[in-house]
C-alpha positions in Angstrom: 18.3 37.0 2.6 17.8 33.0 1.7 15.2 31.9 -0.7 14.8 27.7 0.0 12.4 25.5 -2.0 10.7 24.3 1.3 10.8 26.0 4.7 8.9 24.7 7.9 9.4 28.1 9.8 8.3 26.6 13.2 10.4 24.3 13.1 13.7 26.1 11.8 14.1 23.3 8.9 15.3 24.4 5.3 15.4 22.7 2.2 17.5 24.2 -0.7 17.5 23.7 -4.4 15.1 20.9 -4.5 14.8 19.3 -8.1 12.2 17.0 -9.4 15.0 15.8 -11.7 17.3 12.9 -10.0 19.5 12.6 -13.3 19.3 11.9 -17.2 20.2 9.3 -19.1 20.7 9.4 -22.8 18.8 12.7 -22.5 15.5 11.2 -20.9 15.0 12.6 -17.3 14.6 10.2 -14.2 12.3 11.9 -11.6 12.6 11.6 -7.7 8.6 10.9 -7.7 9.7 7.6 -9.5 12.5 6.5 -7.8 11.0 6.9 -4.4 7.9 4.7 -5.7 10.3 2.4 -6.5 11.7 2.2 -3.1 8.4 2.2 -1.8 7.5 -0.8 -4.0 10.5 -2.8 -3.1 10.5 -1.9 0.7 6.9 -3.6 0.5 7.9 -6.4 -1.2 10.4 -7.7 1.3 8.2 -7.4 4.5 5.5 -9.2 2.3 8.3 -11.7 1.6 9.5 -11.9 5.1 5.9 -12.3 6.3 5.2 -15.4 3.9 8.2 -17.1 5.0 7.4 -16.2 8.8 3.8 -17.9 8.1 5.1 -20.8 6.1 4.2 -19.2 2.8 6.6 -19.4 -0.2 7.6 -16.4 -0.4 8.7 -16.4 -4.0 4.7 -16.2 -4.5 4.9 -12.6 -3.7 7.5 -12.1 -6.3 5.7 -13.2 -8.9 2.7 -11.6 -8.3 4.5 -8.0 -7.9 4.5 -7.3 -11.7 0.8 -8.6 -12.3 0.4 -6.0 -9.2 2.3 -3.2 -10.5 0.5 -3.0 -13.8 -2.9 -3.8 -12.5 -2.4 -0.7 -9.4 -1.1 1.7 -12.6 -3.7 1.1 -14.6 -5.8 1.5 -11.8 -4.5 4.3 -10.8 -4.5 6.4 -13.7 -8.2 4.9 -14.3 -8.9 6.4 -11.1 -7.7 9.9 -11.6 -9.0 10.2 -15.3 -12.6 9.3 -14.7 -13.2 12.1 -11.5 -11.1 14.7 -13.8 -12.8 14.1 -16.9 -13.5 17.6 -17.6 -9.7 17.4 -18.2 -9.5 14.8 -20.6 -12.4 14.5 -22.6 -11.1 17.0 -25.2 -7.8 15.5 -25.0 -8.2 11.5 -25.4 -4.3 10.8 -26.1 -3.4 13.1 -22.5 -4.8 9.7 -20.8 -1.7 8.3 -21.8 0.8 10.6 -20.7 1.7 9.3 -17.9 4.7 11.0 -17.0 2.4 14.6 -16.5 1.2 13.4 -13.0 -2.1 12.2 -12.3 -2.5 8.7 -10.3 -4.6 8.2 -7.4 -3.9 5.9 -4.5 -7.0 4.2 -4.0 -7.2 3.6 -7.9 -3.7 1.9 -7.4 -5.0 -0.2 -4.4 -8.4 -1.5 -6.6 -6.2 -2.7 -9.1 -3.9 -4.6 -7.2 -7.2 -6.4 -5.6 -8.3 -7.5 -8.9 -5.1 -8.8 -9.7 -4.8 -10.8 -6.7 -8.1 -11.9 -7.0 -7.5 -13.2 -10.3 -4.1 -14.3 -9.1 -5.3 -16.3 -6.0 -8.0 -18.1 -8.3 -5.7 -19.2 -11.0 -2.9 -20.3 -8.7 -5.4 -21.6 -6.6 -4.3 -19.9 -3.3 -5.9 -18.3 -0.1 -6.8 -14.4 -1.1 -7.2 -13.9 2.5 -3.8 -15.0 3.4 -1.9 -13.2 1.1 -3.6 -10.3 1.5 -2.5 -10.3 4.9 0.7 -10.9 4.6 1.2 -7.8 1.9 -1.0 -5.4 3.7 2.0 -4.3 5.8 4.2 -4.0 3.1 1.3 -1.9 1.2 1.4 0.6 4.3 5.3 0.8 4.0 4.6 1.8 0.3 2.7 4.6 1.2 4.7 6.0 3.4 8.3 6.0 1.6 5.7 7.1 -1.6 4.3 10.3 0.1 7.7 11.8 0.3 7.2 12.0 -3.6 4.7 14.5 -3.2 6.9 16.6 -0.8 9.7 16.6 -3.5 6.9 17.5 -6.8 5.9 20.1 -4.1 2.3 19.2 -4.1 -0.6 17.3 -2.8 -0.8 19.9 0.3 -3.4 21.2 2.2 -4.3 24.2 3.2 -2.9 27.7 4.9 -2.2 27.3 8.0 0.2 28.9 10.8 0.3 25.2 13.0 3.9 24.5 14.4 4.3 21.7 11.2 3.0 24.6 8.7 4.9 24.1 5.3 6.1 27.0 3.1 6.5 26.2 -0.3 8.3 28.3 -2.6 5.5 30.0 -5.2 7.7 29.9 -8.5 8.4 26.0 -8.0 5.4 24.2 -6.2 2.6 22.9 -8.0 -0.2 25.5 -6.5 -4.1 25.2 -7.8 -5.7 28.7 -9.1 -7.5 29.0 -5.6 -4.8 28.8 -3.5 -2.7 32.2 -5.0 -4.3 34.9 -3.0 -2.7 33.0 -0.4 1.2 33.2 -1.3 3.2 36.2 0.3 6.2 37.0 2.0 7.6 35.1 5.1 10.0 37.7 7.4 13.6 36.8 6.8 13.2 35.2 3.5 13.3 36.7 -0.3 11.0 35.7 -2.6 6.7 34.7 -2.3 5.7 31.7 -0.3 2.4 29.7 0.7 2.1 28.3 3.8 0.1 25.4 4.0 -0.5 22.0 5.9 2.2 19.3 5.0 -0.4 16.8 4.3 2.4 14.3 2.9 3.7 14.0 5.9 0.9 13.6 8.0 -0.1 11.2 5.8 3.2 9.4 5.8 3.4 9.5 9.7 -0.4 7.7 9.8 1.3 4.8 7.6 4.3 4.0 9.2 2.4 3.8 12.5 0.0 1.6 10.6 2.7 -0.5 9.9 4.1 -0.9 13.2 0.2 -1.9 14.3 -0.2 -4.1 11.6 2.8 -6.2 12.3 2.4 -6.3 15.9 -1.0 -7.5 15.7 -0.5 -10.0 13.2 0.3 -12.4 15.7 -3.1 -12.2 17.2 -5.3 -12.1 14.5 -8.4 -14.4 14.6 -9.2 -14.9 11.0 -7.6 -14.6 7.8 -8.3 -11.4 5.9 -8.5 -9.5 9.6 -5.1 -7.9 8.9 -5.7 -6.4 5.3 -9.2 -5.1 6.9 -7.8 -3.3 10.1 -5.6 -2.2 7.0 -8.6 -0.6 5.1 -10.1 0.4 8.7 -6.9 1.9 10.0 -6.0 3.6 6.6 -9.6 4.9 5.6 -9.8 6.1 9.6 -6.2 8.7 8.6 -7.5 8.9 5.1 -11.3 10.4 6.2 -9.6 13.1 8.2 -6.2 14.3 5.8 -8.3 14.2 2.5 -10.7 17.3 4.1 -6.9 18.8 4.4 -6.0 19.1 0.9 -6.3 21.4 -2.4 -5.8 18.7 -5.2 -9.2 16.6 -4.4 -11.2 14.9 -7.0 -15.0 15.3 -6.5 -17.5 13.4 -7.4 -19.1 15.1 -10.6 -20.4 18.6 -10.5 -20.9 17.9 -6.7 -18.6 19.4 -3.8 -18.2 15.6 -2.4 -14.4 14.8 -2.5 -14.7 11.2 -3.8 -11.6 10.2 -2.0 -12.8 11.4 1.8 -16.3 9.3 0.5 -14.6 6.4 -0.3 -12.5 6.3 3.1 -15.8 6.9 5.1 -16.6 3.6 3.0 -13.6 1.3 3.9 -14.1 2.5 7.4 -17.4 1.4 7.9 -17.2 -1.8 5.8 -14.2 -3.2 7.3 -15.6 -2.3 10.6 -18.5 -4.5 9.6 -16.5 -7.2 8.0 -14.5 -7.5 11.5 -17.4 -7.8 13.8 -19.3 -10.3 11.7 -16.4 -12.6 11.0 -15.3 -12.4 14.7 -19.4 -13.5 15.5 -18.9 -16.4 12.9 -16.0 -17.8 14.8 -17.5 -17.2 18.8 -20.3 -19.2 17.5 -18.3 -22.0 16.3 -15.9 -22.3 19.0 -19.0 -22.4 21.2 
């Protein structure tokens, strides 16, 4: 009888012995989870890089900025996921800081690194449109490379389901929330207790590397500056709305049953809509 980590039982895929752990050095413990945002964060760089140069952009520009970025989007982040899971903290000031327990939010991450390109763009005096054009790509390709460290922590899933992607997670390793254990049992064939859910990582992931591909083709079309990073919000909100009714790990807005996440895309989607339609007004009227 086999007992993997991760099986996808429609599909006949198995994944053994998955560790959070990629190695250790001098006894401190380097996760997956970090390494793959690293990749992520990289991998986004360089399309942002190749975009600015493709534009006439410096390019080093989008160096520079990466590490006012980075700390911005982690603050932001964390920020994020503290103040809709108070509850957890409030007792517990000093747990803000442990980063390295888990606990950042996406759209937290992508507030921050708007401020700092905000601030960025005014003291450099550049175009904030423009540049967030030419990273929103690279922001998408983030996303996707960083879902995959959700499907090695074994979390942010959704819920039980017996679809052809269903996702069995082994129950002594995966992160599973109180209300999701009368839901782990046996699969036939394998040993040990399992809960089948929806792969929301990877649905997720999928959604932004299509965005990607979208994003880049259209660049050459675009009628305004800012249109990308909008059909970015639009495009991204659009998957987000839908997945975020999916999982088990949302953040709600106070006492209310209102994930703030699914709220917020609902938001983007409607805003950047708007933003779209009026900007493209603005310019039919001048060219007329």
């Amino acid at each position: 009888m086999r007992e993997p980590d991760i099986i996808f039982p429609n599909l006949g895929i198995e994944f053994q012995n998955i560790d959070p752990v990629a190695f250790s050095i001098f006894g401190i413990e380097v996760y997956w989870y970090g390494l793959i945002i690293v990749t992520g964060v990289i991998a986004g760089l360089l399309i942002a890089r190749y975009r600015g140069k493709q534009s006439g952009q410096d390019p080093e520009i989008y160096s520079d900025f990466l590490i006012y970025a980075l700390v911005s989007a982690i603050i932001g982040a964390r920020l994020y996921y503290v103040i809709f899971s108070w509850d957890s903290y409030k007792d517990n000031l000093m747990g803000i800081l442990a980063f390295r327990e888990g606990g950042l939010a996406i759209y937290g991450g992508v507030i921050g690194a708007v401020i700092a390109l905000a601030i960025y763009t005014k003291i450099k005096k550049l175009n904030f449109w423009q540049m967030a054009d030419t990273a929103a790509p690279g922001l998408a390709l983030g996303q996707f490379i960083g879902r995959f460290g959700n499907f090695i922590n074994m979390e942010a899933f959704g819920g039980p389901t017996d679809s052809v992607f269903a996702m069995a997670l082994k129950a002594s390793k995966a992160k599973i929330p109180s209300s999701m254990l009368q839901y782990v049992g046996k699969i036939s064939g394998y040993e040990g207790s399992y809960l089948v859910v929806q792969p929301t990582f990877l649905y997720e992931a999928s959604w932004n590397f299509v965005l990607v591909i979208l994003l880049q083709l259209y660049t050459k079309h675009k009628k305004f500056e800012g249109e990308i990073v909008a059909l970015y919000l639009f495009g991204y909100g659009l998957g987000r709305s839908w997945i975020e009714g999916l999982r088990t790990d949302q953040l709600f807005i106070g006492s209310t049953n209102i994930p703030v996440s699914q709220l917020l895309a609902v938001i983007l989607v409607f805003a950047s809509l708007a933003f779209i339609i009026i900007r493209r007004r603005q310019i039919s009227k001048i060219d007329e």
